[in-house]
C-alpha positions as CSV (number, residue, x, y, z in Angstrom):
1,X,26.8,-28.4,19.2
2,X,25.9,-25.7,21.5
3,X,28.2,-23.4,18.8
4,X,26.5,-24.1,16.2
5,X,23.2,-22.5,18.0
6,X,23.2,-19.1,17.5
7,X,24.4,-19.6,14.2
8,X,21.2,-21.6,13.3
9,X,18.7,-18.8,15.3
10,X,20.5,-15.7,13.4
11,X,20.0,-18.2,9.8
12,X,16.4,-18.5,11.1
13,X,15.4,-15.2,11.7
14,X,17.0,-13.9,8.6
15,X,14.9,-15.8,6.7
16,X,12.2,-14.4,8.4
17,X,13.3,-11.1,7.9
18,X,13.1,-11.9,3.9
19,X,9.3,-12.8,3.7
20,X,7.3,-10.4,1.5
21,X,4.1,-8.1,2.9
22,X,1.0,-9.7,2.5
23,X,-2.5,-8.5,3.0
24,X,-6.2,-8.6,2.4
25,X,-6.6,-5.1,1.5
26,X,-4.7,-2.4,-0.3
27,X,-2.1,-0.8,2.2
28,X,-0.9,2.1,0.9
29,X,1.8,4.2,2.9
30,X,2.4,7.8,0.9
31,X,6.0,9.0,1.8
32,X,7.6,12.3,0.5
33,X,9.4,11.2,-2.6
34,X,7.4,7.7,-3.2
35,X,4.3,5.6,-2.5
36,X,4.7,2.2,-1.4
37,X,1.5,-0.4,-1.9
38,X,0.9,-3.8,-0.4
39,X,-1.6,-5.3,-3.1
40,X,-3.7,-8.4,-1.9
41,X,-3.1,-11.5,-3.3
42,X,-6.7,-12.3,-4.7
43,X,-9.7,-10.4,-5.9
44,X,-12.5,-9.7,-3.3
45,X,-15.8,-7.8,-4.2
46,X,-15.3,-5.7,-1.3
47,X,-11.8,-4.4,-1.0
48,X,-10.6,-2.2,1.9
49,X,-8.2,0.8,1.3
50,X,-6.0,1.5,3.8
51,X,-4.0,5.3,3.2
52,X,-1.5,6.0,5.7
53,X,0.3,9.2,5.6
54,X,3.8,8.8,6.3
55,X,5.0,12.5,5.0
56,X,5.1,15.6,7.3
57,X,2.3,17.3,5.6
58,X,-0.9,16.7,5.7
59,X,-1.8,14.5,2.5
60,X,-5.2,15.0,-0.1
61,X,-6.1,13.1,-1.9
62,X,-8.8,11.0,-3.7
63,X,-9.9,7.3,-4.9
64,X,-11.4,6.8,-8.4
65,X,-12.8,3.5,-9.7
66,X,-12.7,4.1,-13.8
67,X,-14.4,7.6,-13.9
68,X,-16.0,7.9,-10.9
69,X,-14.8,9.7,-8.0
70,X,-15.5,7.0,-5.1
71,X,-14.1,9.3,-1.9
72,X,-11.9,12.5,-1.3
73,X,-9.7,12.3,2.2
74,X,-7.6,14.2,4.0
75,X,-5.3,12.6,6.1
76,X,-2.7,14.1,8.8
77,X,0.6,13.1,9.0
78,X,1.7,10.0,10.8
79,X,-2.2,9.4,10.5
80,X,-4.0,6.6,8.3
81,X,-7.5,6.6,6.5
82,X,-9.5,3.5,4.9
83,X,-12.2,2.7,2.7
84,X,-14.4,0.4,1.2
85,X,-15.0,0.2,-1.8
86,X,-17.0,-2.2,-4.6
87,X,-14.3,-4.1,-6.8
88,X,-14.3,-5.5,-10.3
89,X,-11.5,-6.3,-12.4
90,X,-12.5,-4.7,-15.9
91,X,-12.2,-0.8,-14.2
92,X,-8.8,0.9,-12.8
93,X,-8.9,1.4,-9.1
94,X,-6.5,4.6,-8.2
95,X,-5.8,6.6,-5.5
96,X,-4.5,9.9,-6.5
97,X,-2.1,12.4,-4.2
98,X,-3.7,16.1,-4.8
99,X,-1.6,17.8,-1.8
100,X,0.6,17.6,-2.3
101,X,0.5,16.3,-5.6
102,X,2.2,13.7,-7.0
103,X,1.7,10.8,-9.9
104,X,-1.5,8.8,-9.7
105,X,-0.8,5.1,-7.9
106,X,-3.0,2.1,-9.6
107,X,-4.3,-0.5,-7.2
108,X,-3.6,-3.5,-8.7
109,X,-4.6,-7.0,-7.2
110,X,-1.8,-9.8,-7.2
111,X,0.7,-7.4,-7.4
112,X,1.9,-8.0,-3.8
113,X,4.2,-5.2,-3.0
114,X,5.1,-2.0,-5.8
115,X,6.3,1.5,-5.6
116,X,5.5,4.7,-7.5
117,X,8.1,5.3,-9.1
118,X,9.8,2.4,-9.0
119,X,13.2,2.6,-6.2
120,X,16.1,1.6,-8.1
């Protein structure tokens, strides 16, 4: 019996190891050939942004809700930025990389975790 125990703890913890990133906000981590988000799972009014800069540059860049430029940041590398912003469903929420610039990342609720571009 006392055999079979590590067995069962290194089962355990891989399935541990397997469980998808969750949060209440939008996490977004900016690296230098992708951007990785963390999406929350439901809609809230008010929806925190969180930007961290995982390149070793610093990173520009700005969030837009449908036309509207809602903040510009600049972030230093190894360095993370957040912000609130107002949220409805019916207008795109993006945060776009201007320095160094790269494709434009929509926030999307529900959409747990996604990459731009998508890692093969």
């Amino acid at each position: 019996m006392l055999k079979l125990f590590p067995i069962f703890l290194v089962l355990n913890f891989s399935f541990f190891a397997k469980a998808e990133e969750r949060s209440d906000a939008f996490l977004v981590k900016v690296f230098d050939n992708y951007v990785r988000v963390v999406s929350p799972d439901k809609n809230y009014s008010l929806v925190s942004i969180i930007i961290e800069n995982k390149t070793m540059s610093k990173l520009i860049g700005k969030v837009v809700k449908g036309k509207t430029d809602l903040a510009f940041l600049s972030i230093d590398p190894d360095k993370t930025k957040s912000v609130q912003v107002k949220y409805t469903k019916e207008e795109k929420l993006l945060f776009i990389p201007m320095a160094p610039a790269s494709q434009e990342v929509e926030l999307i609720v529900g959409k747990k975790t996604y990459e731009i571009p998508p890692q093969k």
